[in-house]
N, C-alpha and C positions, 0 to 999 in steps of 0.2 A: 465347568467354565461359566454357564449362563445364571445357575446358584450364585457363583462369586460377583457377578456382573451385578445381579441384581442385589444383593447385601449392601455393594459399594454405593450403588444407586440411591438406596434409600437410607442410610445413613449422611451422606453427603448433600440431597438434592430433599430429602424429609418425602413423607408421604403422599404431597401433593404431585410427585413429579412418578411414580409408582405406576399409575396407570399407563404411563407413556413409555417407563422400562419395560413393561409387560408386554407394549404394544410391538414394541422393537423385537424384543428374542421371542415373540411368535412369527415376526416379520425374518430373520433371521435366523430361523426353524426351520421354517417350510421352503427358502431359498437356499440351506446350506446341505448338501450331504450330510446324512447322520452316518457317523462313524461307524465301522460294518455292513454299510449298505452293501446287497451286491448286486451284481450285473442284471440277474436274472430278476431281480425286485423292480430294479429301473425301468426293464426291457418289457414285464410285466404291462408297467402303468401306458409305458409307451402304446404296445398293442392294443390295451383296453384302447387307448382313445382312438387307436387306428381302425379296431373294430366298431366300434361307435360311427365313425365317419364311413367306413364301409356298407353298413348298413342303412346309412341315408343314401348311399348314391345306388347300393342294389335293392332300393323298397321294392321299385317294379319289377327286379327280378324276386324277390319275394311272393308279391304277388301274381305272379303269375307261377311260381311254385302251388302257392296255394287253390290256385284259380284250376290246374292243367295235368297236375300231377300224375292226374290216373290214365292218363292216355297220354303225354309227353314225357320222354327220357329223357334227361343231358347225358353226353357222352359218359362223363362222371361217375354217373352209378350206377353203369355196366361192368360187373365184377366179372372178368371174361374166366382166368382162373375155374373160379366156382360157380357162375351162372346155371341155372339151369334152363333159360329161354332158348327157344330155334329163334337166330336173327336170318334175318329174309334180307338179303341184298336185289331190289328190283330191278337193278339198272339195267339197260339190256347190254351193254358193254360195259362193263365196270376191267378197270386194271388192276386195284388194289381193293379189297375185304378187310371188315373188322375180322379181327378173328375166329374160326370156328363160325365164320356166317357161311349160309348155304346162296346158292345163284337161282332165283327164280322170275326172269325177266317178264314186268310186268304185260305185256304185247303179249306172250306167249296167254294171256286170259280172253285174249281181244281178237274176233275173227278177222277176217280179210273186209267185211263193211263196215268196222268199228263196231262193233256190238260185241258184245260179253258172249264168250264159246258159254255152251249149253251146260248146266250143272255138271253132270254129269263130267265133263271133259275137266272143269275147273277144277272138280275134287279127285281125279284123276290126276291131276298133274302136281296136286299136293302131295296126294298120298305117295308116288313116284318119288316126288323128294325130300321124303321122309317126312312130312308135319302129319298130323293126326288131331281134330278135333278137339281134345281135351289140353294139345301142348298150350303154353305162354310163349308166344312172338313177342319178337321185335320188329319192328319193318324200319328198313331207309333206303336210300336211292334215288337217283334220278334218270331223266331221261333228255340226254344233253343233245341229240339233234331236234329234240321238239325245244329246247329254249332253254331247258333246266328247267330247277327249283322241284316243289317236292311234294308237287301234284301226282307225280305216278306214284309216291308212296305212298299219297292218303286214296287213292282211289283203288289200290292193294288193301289197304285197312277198309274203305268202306265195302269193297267186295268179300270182306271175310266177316266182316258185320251183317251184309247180307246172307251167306250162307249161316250166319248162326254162330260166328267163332266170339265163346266171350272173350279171351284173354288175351288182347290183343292191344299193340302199343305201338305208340311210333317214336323214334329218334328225334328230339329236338334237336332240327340241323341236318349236316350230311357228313361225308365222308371226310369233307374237307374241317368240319370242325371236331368230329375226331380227331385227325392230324394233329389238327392246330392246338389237342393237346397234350401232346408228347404221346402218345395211345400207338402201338404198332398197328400194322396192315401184314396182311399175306398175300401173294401176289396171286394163290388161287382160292377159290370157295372150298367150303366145308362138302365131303359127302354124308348122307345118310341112310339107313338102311329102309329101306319101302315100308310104309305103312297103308293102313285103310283110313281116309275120309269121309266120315258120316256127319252130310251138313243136318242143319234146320233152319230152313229156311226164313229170313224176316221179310216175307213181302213188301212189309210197310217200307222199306227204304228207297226203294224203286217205284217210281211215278211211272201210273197207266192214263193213255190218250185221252182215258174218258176222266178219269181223277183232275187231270187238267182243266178240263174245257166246263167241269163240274163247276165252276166259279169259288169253291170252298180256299182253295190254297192261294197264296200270294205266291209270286212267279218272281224267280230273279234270272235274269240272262246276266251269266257269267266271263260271257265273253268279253271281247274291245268292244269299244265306242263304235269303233268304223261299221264292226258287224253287226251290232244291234242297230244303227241307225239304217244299214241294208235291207232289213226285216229281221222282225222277231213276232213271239207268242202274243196276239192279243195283253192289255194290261201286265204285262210283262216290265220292272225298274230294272234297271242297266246299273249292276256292282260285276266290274271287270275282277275274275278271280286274283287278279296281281295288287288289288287292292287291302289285301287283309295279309302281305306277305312286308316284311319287313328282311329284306336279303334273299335269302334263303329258311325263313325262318317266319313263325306266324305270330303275328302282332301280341302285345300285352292285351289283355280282358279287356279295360279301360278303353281302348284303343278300338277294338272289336265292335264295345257297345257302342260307339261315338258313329260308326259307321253303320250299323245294322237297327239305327236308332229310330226311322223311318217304319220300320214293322211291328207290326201285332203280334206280341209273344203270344196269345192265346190262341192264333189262328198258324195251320199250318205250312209250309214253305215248302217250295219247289224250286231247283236250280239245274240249270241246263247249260250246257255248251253245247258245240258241232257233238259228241261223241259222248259226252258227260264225263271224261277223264279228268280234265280241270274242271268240271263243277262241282268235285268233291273238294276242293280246296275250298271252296265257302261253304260246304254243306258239312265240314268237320268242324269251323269256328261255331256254325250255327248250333251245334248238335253242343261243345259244349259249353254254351250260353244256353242251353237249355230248350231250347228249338225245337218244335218236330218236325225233321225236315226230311225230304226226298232231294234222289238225282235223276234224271231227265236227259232224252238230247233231243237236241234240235233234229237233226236226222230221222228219228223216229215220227216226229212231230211233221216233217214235210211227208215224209213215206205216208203220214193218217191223213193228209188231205185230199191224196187222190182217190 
């Protein structure tokens, strides 16, 4: 048909007019279905360009794939099936488990004055439910009479970074964004058979009295506004741990440095609460921006003045 179009064209309108037949049935090409098209051709082009545009609006979740990946999970690429990871549910009341997650309520690490139970107890209470040193975790959870959000599960990861545990990871998110992706729940925890716990200890993650008051580290009180302007640490900057949380969920990279923009990556960090449970919530952003940072509490810091 477009052969015939243009025979007529240039027989009738001469050679001058040529360039402008040509101009039409490529115009008329590209606007007409080519006979035999099929669906799946069309539906093809569509998606490229829908993938295209997806990809502009998830850059920053890209990046932050890239940035996170080794310590953050999305729900997503917990293959529960064939997983080989212990998931750690922290929460100390939890209703509903990923699946095959086991119950080990963060508080259960934490004595009766907010201080971390003695090694020995804490790997004791792993080993009882079933992890072992060399396993891969997952952790998630929260702890919804202290406020939420997912402080008690990074401060279950930074206590197993302190004992020595490399293979360790946290759920980007919580329970509820599991849900929210079609993902089942079970309405009890996983058991497992008892193991042994042999930590190694990383001292360095834990800030001592005198490391403090040493003037080497930069201090962050990770508390509210209200409680630092109460009292805090000598030279101590005020980042409320709920500042690097976006939901329930920890800020993009970008995002992180814009707020921790204020410190000396070469010098290293100390962060404190009342108890230091939330001041892993900023001592895990820091850690991975590359930080060397410690956790602290206030508690311990009033207990060393007397």
């Amino acid at each position: 048909m477009f052969k015939s179009l243009a025979m007529r064209v240039i027989r009738t309108a001469g050679c001058s007019l040529l360039l402008a037949a040509l101009f039409m049935m490529a115009f008329i090409w590209n606007a007409t279905p080519v006979a035999g098209e099929c669906a799946s051709c069309k539906a093809a082009g569509s998606s490229a360009e829908q993938g295209a545009l997806n990809q502009q609006v998830n850059r920053s979740d890209m990046a932050r794939e890239l940035g996170f990946s080794t310590i953050l999970v999305p729900p997503e690429e917990i293959n529960i099936p064939y997983s080989s990871d212990i998931i750690i549910d922290i929460s100390p009341r939890s209703t509903e488990y990923i699946p095959g997650a086991i119950s080990i309520p963060y508080d259960r690490f934490i004595d009766p004055a907010g201080r971390l139970e003695p090694i020995g107890e804490m790997t004791r209470i792993l080993g009882d439910a079933g992890v072992s040193e060399n396993d891969s975790i997952i952790i998630y959870g929260e702890c919804q009479p202290c406020g939420g959000g997912p402080s008690a599960a990074t401060y279950v990861f930074w206590m197993l970074k302190f004992l020595g545990h490399e293979d360790v990871r946290l759920l980007d998110g919580g329970i509820d964004d599991w849900v929210a992706a079609s993902n089942p729940t079970w309405s009890e925890p996983a058991r497992l058979a008892p193991r042994n716990y042999t930590p190694a200890i990383d001292a360095d993650l834990l800030a001592t009295y005198d490391f403090v008051c040493s003037g080497i580290p930069q201090i962050i009180d990770a508390r509210t506004g209200r409680d630092f302007e109460a009292g805090s640490i000598p030279g101590a900057i005020n980042i409320p741990y709920t500042s690097v949380l976006d939901g329930k969920k920890i800020r993009d990279q970008s995002e992180l440095e814009e707020i921790f923009s204020d410190l000396q990556r070469e010098r290293p960090v100390v962060v404190y609460t009342n108890t230091g449970v939330k001041a892993s919530m900023i001592w895990l952003p820091l850690c991975l921006l590359g930080y060397d940072a410690k956790v602290y509490a206030w508690q311990d810091w009033k207990a060393d003045q007397w």
